[in-house]
C-alpha positions in Angstrom: -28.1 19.8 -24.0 -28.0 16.3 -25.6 -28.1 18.4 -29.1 -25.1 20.5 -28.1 -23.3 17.0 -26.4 -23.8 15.0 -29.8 -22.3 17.8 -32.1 -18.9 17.4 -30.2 -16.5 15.5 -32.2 -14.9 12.9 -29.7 -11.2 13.5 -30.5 -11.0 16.9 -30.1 -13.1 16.5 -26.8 -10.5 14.3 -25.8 -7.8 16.4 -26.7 -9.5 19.3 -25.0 -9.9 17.4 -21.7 -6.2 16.5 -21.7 -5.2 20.4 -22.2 -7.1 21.5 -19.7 -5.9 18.7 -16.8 -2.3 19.6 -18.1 -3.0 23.3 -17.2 -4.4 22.4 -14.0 -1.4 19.9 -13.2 0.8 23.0 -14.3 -1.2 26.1 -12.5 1.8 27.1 -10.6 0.5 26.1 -7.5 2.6 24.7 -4.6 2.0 21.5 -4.8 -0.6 21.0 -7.9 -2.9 18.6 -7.6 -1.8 15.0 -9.2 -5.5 13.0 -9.6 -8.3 13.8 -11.6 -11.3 11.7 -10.3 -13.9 10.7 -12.9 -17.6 9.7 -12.5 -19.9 8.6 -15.1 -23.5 7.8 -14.4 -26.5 6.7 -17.0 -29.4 8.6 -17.2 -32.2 6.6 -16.6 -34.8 5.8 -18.9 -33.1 7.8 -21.7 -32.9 5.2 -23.9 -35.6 3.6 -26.1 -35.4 0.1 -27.9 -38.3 1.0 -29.8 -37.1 3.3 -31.9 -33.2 2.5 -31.4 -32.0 5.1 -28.9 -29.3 4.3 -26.9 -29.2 5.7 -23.1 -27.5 9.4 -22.5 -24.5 9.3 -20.1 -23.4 12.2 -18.1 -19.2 12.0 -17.2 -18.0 14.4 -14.8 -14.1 15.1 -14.0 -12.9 16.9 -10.6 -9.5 18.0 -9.8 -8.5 16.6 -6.3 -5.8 17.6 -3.8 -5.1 15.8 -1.3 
């Protein structure tokens, strides 16, 4: 998974994150849902000084309604 995660350019994650809140902001529903809530947590002990690894983060994005 950390392979796949690194391989992703960071622009066009962004602008693929963006797309898809906008479709789900525009789904058609009655009232569509107006927050996206984000977590991010640190994995720990994934990083190691020694050989200059920095720790692995893991970001997750929900649509709320409310």
């Amino acid at each position: 998974m950390r392979g796949i995660l690194r391989q992703l350019d960071p622009n066009e994650f962004e602008q693929a994150f963006r797309r898809h809140a906008d479709s789900l902001y525009r789904s058609g529903a009655a009232t569509p849902p107006r927050f996206i809530a984000i977590n991010g947590k640190t994995l720990r002990q994934s990083f190691n000084a020694f050989a200059d690894v920095k720790a692995a983060h893991v970001l997750s994005a929900f649509a709320v309604d409310h």
